[in-house]
Steps between C-alpha positions, in 0.01 A plus 500: 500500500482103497122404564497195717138305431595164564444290828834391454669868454321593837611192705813639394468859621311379814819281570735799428277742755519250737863509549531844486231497717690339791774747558196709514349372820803383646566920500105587559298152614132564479274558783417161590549142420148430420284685313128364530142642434176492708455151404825354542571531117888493430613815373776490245783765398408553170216362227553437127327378210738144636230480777135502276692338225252162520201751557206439226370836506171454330447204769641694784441885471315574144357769383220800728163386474546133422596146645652432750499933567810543704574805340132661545121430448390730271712598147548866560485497905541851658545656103095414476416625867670503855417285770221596731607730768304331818603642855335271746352690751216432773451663892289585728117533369386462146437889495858574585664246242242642258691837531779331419408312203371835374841641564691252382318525109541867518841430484476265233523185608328246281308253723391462857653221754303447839654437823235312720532546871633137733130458604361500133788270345388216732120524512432730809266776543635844664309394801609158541690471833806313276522879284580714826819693458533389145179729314658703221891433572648333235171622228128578511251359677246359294206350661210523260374632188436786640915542581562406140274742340662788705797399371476528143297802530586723185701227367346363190572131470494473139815722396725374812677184556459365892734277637404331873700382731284231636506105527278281727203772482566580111192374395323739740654788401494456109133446564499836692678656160266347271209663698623826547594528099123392471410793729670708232356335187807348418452113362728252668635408159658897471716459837882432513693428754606197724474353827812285682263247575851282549409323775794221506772770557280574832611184654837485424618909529190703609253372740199697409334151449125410594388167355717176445643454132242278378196725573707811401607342145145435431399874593785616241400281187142579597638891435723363173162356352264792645745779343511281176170530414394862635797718586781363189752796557551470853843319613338199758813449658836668575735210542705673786884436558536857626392391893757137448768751443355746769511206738890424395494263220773542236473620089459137399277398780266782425494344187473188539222489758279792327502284164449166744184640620425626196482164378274370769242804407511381157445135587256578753291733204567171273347259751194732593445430084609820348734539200870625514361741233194658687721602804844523398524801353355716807758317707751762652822502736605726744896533555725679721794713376812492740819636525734284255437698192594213270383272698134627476475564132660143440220385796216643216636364175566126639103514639388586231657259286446213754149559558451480101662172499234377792203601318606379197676173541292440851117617416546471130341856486459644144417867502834694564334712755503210701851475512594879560600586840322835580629660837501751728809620708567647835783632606617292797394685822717251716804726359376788663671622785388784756871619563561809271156417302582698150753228432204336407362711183843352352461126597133583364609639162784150415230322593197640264783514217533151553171413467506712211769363345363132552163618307264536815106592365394700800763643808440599880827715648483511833538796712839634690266502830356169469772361764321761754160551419266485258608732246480849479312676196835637407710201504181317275568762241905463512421140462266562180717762365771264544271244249482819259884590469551181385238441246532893384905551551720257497467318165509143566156482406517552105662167391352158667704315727807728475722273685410180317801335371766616794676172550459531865140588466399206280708244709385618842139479290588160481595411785216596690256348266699182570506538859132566531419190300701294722321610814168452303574178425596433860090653589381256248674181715339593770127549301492836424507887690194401726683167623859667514302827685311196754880321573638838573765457235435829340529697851799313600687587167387873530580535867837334420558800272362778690744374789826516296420800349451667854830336602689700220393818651543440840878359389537784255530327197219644385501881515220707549538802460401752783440201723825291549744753333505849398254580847462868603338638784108619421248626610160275500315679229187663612149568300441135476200365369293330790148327477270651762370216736173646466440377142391182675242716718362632136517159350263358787264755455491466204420158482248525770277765305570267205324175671192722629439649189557191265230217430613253730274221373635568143836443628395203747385360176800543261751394816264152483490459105902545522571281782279214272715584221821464712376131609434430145715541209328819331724804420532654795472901321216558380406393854723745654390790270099434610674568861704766465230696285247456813795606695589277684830537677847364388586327854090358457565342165828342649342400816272306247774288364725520767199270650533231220837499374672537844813738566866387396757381753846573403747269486783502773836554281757453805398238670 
């Protein structure tokens, strides 16, 4: 058998298979005309070594554990130890998500994730009029010190890894952490874990915003230089695209604008006077794993080796750990759907393998109920077991990277990372994320792509299964998980005891020293941490700086 290695042999062949390949489709023509991705990326027929053969692959993909790390941030990946298994999970009070976090590590996951409740993620106590209806929906309620204690009760702090899902108020609630590992004689500098304290994505995707971007970009490099010096393994910051892709942006968008706000945190830590060095290495991302299998993993590899390429080339940082892109994955809960619910476990599992696959360092699946309720204690563990199977069953964890080197894989690795320069050149013309978040270009570009994307379903081009084809007739499923509305009744008396039975000139006092600070330019923490240890409340200390930094007023994207 004639081994063809040659470029030139292979333009050959490929120009033989072509012409047999037209009396092929003029029998069977393929499904469509067109075949795109997510992002509007061509898809070709077919891939050869023809299509990477300019690649430098040293330059462009290299080798696990090294420059520019497309291919994985650490030598041995999942053959040294698997990701960490984090279900996020948060409702109700902080007694009831306690049971849950106890339940959840019985089962073997590997570190907590809290859900905070509406109220909480924008500054509001339980009893503020604004938290009525919302107490304990969408996570816990956490109001105080007191909340937070309850919460990690039985949980020792040093031998877990806690991930928070909080932005504007992150300051208040990593101070709340600190003090309740203190309570347990656990030293700040023992305690891993990270807040999202991304509070850029917020005005763009979210909208659990509080304070305009200037004040807010102070409060999170006052947490980058605060967590520097006393609490060095904690993440500061989870650079989120997983809520731009929630909110309808595309692969490369979600790219693109993570690592563009990335970049303003980093200049933002750089102008405040720190060094690329001190922070850069508890820098962390947050991405969201969706349905185009390829698609994803290629999503991971290209960010990884893009955002090496900005901290090297752009901040001149030195250490490698600076460069690394460390992230977190959730499996994209806008894919759920509540018709015939159990489809879900399998758009779960392609989607954790994905993230697998593209070398993610800690993974959230969500649960087939999610698109009804807040999930069920059964569907958490499906979700979790569905984490397990892979890591314990399937195999693709023993070699790094296992589908490095597909020729569709590395160009479509490519092509994102090329894309997602482009646009982040375009964020640089118009001064940078904040500027391009202020203009409303970002919004416009991700509402753009949330609106075509809804247009293929509604047209049927996109199929969803369940939904627009394959439907049945169901029954709604019953047993569903429901958040009593008298959590809020518990939370206000709660709170009420709390405020009799607290020092109230203590916390008059440390409520005056902060709102100096905040009028000042002192770090803002250690400030917050004098608070929240005299307990004062969460909506108190935001009241406090709501009062000098003002609230933001989003920008009007239609007009």
């Amino acid at each position: 058998m004639t081994e063809h290695t040659g470029h030139e042999d292979l333009q050959s062949a490929l120009k033989r298979w072509s012409e047999a390949l037209e009396k092929t489709l003029s029998k069977r023509p393929e499904r469509k005309t067109d075949f795109v991705n997510t992002s509007d990326i061509p898809i070709k027929r077919l891939y050869t070594p023809l299509d990477r053969k300019d690649a430098d692959y040293l330059a462009e993909v290299g080798l696990p554990g090294e420059h520019p790390f497309t291919r994985g941030v650490q030598p041995t990946m999942y053959r040294g130890r698997f990701w960490t298994m984090r279900q996020y999970a948060g409702f109700a009070t902080a007694q009831e998500s306690n049971r849950r976090y106890r339940f959840l590590l019985d089962q073997g996951q590997t570190g907590l994730s809290v859900a905070f409740d509406l109220p909480t993620q924008i500054g509001y106590d339980s009893d503020h009029e604004m938290a009525i209806g919302e107490v304990g929906k969408v996570g816990v309620a956490i109001d105080s010190l007191q909340d937070m204690e309850i919460l990690f009760d039985r949980i020792p702090l040093d031998q877990v890894s806690t991930s928070m899902t909080i932005n504007a108020p992150a300051a208040v609630l990593l101070a709340m952490y600190i003090a309740v590992a203190e309570k347990q004689g656990v030293k700040p500098d023992k305690l891993r874990g990270t807040i999202q304290n991304d509070i850029l994505k917020e005005y763009s995707s979210r909208g659990t915003y509080i304070f305009p971007p200037k004040p807010s970009m102070r409060i999170i490099t006052d947490i980058f230089s605060y967590c520097a010096d006393h609490v060095p393994q904690w993440n500061t910051i989870s650079i989120s695209g997983y809520h731009i892709r929630e909110a309808g942006a595309t692969a490369v968008q979600e790219v693109a604008f993570t690592l563009a706000n990335g970049i303003a945190y980093v200049q933002a830590a750089l102008d405040a006077g720190l060094d690329v060095d001190t922070f850069g290495p508890r820098l962390s991302f947050f991405f969201n794993a969706h349905l185009d299998f390829l698609e994803e993993i290629a999503k991971y590899r290209a960010a990884r080796r893009l955002w090496a390429e900005i901290m090297r080339n752009r901040f001149q940082a030195r250490n490698p750990k600076s460069r690394m892109i460390r992230f977190h994955t959730q499996t994209a809960g806008c894919t759920l759907t509540a018709q015939q619910p159990k489809n879900n476990i399998v758009r779960v599992a392609f989607q954790a393998m994905s993230a697998v696959l593209g070398g993610t360092q800690s993974l959230h699946t969500n649960s087939m109920d999610e698109a009804l309720c807040l999930p069920s204690q059964e569907a958490v563990q499906i979700a979790l077991r569905t984490q397990q199977i892979i890591a314990y069953e399937t195999g693709v964890t023993d070699t790094v990277d296992p589908l490095g080197g597909s020729y569709y894989l590395e160009e479509l690795t490519r092509e994102i990372y090329e894309r997602a320069g482009n646009y982040i050149r375009k964020i640089d013309e118009l001064g940078g994320a904040v500027s391009a978040i202020e203009k409303g270009f970002v919004q416009r570009e991700i509402q753009d792509s949330a609106y075509r994307y809804q247009r293929e379903i509604e047209t049927n081009e996109r199929i969803v299964v369940g939904l627009n084809r394959f439907q049945t007739s169901e029954a709604r499923p019953g047993n569903l998980l429901r958040v009593d509305p008298a959590v809020r009744t518990s939370q206000v008396e709660r709170l009420k005891k709390l405020r009799s039975q607290r020092d109230a000139a203590r916390v008059d006092k440390r409520l005056a020293d902060l709102k100096q600070a905040a009028e000042g330019d002192q770090n803002l923490i250690p400030l917050i941490l004098h608070a929240v240890k005299a307990y004062a409340t969460l909506g108190e200390i935001c009241d406090v700086l709501r009062r000098v930094f003002g609230e933001y007023q989003p920008v009007n994207t239609l007009g």
